[in-house]
Phi, psi and omega in degrees: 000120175253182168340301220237331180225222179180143187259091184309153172301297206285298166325294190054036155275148170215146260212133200264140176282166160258197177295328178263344158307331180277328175292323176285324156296012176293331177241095176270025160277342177249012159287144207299291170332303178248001166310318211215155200278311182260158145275069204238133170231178178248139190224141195323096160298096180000112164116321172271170192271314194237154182291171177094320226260117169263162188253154208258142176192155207226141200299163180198131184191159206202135170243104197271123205241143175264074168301340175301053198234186183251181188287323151009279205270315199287259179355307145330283179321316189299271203319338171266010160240350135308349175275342192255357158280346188278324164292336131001105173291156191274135176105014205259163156238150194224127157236159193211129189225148189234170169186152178203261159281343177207171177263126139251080155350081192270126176259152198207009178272353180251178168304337159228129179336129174235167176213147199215146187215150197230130149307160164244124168319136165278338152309100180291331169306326181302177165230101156085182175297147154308287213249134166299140164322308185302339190285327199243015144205132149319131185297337184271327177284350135343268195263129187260139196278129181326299085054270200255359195245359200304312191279341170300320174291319183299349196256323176304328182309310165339319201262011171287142191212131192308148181284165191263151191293345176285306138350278201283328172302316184289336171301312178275358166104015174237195199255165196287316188243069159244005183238109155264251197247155205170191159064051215244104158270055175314277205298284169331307204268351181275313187318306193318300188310321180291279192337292208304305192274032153296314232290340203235354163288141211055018131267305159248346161230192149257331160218150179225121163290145180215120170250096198278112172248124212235140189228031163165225171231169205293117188216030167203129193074185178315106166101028181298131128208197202247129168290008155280343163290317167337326210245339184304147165270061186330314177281348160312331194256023167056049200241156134282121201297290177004295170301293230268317154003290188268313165278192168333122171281287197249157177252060229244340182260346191280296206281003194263004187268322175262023133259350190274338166325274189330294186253051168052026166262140159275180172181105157259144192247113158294163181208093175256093164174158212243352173276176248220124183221002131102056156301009172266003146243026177253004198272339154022278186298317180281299190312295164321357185252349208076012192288193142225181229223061201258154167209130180241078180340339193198137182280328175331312190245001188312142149273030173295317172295310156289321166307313171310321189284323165309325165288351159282312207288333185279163178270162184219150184267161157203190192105348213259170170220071162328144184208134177236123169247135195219149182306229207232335199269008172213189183197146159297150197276257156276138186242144179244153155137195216245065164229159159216143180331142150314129174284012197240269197271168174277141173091342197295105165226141177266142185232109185261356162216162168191169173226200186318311191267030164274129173236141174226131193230161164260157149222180199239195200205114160313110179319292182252123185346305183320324190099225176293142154281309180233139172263355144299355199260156184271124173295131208254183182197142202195125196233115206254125320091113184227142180212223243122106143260163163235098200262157227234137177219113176261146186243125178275122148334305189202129188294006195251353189250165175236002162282164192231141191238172194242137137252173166212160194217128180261142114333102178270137182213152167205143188227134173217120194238151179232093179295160134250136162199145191288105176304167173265152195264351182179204210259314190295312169307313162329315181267321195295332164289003207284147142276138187260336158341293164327265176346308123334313187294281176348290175316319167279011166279307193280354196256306171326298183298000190233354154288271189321359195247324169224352162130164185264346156327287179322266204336310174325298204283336177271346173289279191318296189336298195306321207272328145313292154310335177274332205275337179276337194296305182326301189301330180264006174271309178316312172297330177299328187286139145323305195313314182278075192295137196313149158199232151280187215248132187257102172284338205274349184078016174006278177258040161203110184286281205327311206280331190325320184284337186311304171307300203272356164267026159234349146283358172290293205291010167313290168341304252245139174339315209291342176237007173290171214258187173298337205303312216266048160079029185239122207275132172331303192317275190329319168276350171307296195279357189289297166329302190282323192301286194327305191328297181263020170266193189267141182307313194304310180277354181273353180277312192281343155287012178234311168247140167298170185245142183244093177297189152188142193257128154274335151247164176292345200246332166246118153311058176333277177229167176278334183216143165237134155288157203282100174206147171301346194269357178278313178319286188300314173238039160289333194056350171301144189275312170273111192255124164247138190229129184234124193250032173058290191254027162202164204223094198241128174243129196218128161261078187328116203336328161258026161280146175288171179298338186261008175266115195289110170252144312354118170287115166022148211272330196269347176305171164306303197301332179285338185277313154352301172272335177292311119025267184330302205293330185288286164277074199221152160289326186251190203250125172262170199287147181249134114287131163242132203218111191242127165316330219261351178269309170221157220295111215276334186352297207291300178318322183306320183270340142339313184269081165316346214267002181245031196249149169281125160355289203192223172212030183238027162110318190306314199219142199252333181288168150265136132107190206301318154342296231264325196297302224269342163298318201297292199282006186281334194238029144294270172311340162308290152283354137290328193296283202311310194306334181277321182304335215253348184282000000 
């Protein structure tokens, strides 16, 4: 900032004020700009006169429910959508649609629940519904206002029931008893559904949520698929099952995601079920709508309830247009997360819902060979967020009533912040700076995208690569210093602590569902969904779903040491009786067989280790599962399979040995033989 102007960050051109900017500018103490980290202003809403001034529009969410189902799973449901009225702000409108062989459409606004049901053509050839939705109940007797409709909703919910094999055989032309459970019109019932609530975007709401819970795959009607890719016997056909897996069958949910965009619907998809339901082509409808993506292998033990309520309970934007700027000597490369390019400008990404624990990363690129041009001047970075809320405005009817009626009003906002960091002066400030966190996160982006793209072999094999390669870049920056006399190959990262964690979170993620191979048991569905949880967390929680973190307890009330590596040999010497191991969606209290007897499993409600986890459990986007485990009693498999570091890597040729030792041999002589082969040039 000068005298008479301002100097751009990212530019440094510079640009002179006028008169009335130097009067406003007078107290450069109430500037926003150097006051504060952020910027946020509020800014003009389609339809409204003034930035501030909101345009009224009202939450809207509809829960689409899957009767081709068991008594289970419907039981299930009921209990996470009654937890999701309860997070639900009062003045909210709620719709609630089942669908199977038909749609049904519950109005909870009279005194007792009605329901009108539209068949669905079993002919994927036909066109559309006999009946439009709008025709056979209006969309405002649909959605009910939360506030006066709750306990109407909770007794329609009551009255739900799996349609019968007699139902889906008279629909489907077959005999009742050859259709066991089927007749699931999903794809039909999501189109109908998007259709029927446009009519009302941008009048009564801006964006309406859908919460689709599906308990097997789409097998009637419009957006079928077949659940037979699943059972081929690929390696007979020289196929990779992996490669023929992961992507998409029909592209019939990718394209139904850019219209429910156009017509301001999310879609997140539950998915409760241990069969093979071909989520690489329904997470489409959810990732692309701005939705998520859950899947629960069992009703016994599911966090469907808690997960729904959390995801209600937090606030969320929508709407956005992220924008990234950087001074003139670097740009952005690549970008990761559940976002997509502008189709205009560079740098551009649209977000069309999101909340707090949503992520996205860059990485960046040199304008020129050289790097930085002067490394005094600081590399800048600017980061631009335009969003969208819906804010809750209570209103007195009347000064004379004491009821109260709910408005809401939408919000245009822009947040803007402007990093400085100092370049590095050499290589070595480089590894002294790395987060392996970060790195890792970045690193689990590209190896999902070169999966989906060539297989998770390839995904393997660029992991193994990489982490060679870096490991040779090290060594030969070390051999370069005098200080350092040439020797063997420094697997450990010695003389750099930041890089040291590197090597075992990349044999975790080796480990780990997203790159283990079809042989070894990893059901496609499970890794699909693996893929979209990971995409979008945070670095911190994505190290710990890939390697956990191991605590250990000498009592339930003391915290013996804070982190073990995952190995038994950690177990034994630590000596400690209690271990918590949090593996980001799951949470294990493992008592060792040799603990005393008088130390009380569970532990009390009131301990440290319970406050720990409740803690843990608070700040998390999901609910993760809590297990208690007493070695000396019960059965340790699950804790067992955590201490990876005594595990063989895989089955794809890196290591003929078992567990983390024999991986870091693989890779000492890896990096070996890049060094000589280069030296020889």
């Amino acid at each position: 900032m000068e005298r008479w102007g301002w100097s751009c960050a990212l530019c440094g051109t510079l640009n002179g004020f006028d008169d009335d900017a130097l009067g406003r500018l007078q107290r450069s103490d109430a500037w926003p700009e150097l006051s504060f980290s952020f910027v946020d202003l509020e800014i003009q809403v389609d339809g409204s006169e003034d930035a501030g001034v909101g345009v009224q529009a009202r939450p809207v969410y509809v829960a689409a429910v899957d009767l081709a189902c068991s008594e289970e799973f419907l039981e299930l449901i009921k209990s996470a959508l009654l937890a999701a009225l309860e997070a639900l702000i009062p003045g909210s409108l709620f719709g609630l649609m089942t669908f199977s062989h038909k749609i049904g459409l519950y109005d909870v606004q009279g005194p007792i629940p009605v329901v009108k049901n539209v068949f669905i053509p079993p002919d994927t050839e036909e066109e559309g519904l006999p009946v439009a939705l709008e025709d056979a109940m209006p969309l405002l007797s649909f959605l009910a206002p939360i506030d006066t409709c709750k306990d109407r909703i909770a007794a329609a919910l009551d009255t739900l029931r799996p349609t019968s094999s007699w139902e889906r055989g008279a629909a489907s032309g077959q005999e009742p008893d050859t259709v066991l459970l089927g007749g699931r019109g999903f794809g039909t019932a999501m189109s109908a559904l998007v259709d029927y609530l446009s009519s009302e975007y941008g009048t009564t709401f801006a964006l309406a949520r859908v919460f689709a819970f599906l308990s097997g795959a789409p097998d009637y009607g419009d957006g079928q698929l077949d659940t037979r890719r699943y059972g081929e016997q690929y390696a007979s056909k020289g196929e990779d099952p992996d490669l023929a897996l992961l992507p998409e069958q029909i592209p019939f949910y990718k394209d139904l995601a850019a219209v429910a965009v156009q017509a301001g619907v999310c879609v997140d998809i539950f998915a409760v079920t241990d069969e093979y339901t071909d989520l690489a082509s329904l997470k489409f409808l959810s990732i692309e709508s701005g939705g998520s993506l859950f899947l629960y292998t069992n009703t016994d033990d599911s966090t469907l309830p808690q997960d729904i309520y959390r995801l209600l309970s937090r606030p969320y934007a929508f709407g956005c247009v992220l924008r990234l700027r950087t001074s003139s000597d670097f740009e952005p490369g690549n970008s990761y997360g559940h976002f997509f390019p502008d189709p205009q400008y560079e740098h551009v990404q649209h977000i069309i819902c999101c909340d707090s624990f949503a992520t996205y990363a860059y990485d960046f690129e040199f304008k020129n060979p050289e790097g930085f041009s002067r490394h005094t001047d600081p590399a800048v970075v600017q980061i631009a967020f335009q969003y969208s809320v819906i804010e809750p405005v209570e209103t007195s009817e009347n000064a004379t009533q004491s009821s109260s009626s709910y408005m809401f009003c939408l919000k245009r906002r822009l947040r803007i912040r402007t990093l400085q960091y100092r370049p590095a002066k050499n290589i070595n400030e480089i590894y002294d700076s790395v987060d392996p966190e970060a790195v890792l996160h970045i690193l689990v982006h590209k190896v999902i995208l070169i999966s989906l793209d060539k297989g998770v072999k390839e995904g393997r094999s660029l992991v193994h690569d990489w982490l060679a390669l870096l490991m040779a870049r090290y060594n030969q920056v070390l051999r370069s210093d005098a200080r350092n006399p040439e020797s063997h190959v420094d697997v450990d990262f010695l003389h750099c602590p930041q890089l040291q964690m590197l090597p075992q979170l990349v044999f975790a993620l080796l480990r780990s569902p997203l790159l283990r191979l079809h042989e070894e048991g990893i059901h496609p569905d499970y890794r699909i969904y693996l893929q979209c949880l990971f995409s979008a967390l945070e670095p911190s929680s994505l190290a710990k779903a890939m390697y956990p973190v191991l605590i250990s307890y000498s009592s339930p009330d003391k915290q013996a040491f804070p982190r073990h590596t995952l190995s038994r040999a950690a177990l034994i010497m630590s000596e400690s009786p209690i271990f918590l191991l949090d593996a980001f969606t799951n949470l294990i209290v493992y008592y060792s067989s040799t603990a005393d007897p008088s130390v009380p499993f569970p532990p009390p409600r009131d301990c440290l280790l319970r406050n720990k986890i409740d803690e843990l459990k608070k700040n998390r986007c999901i609910t993760p599962k809590l297990t208690f485990i007493h070695g000396g009693r019960e059965d340790s498999t699950l804790f067992e399979s955590y201490l990876i570091e005594e595990q063989d890597v895989d089955g794809s040729g890196f290591t003929t040995d078992k567990g983390f030792v024999s991986f870091r041999e693989s890779i000492r002589q890896a990096a070996a033989e890049i060094i000589e082969a280069e030296s020889s040039l």
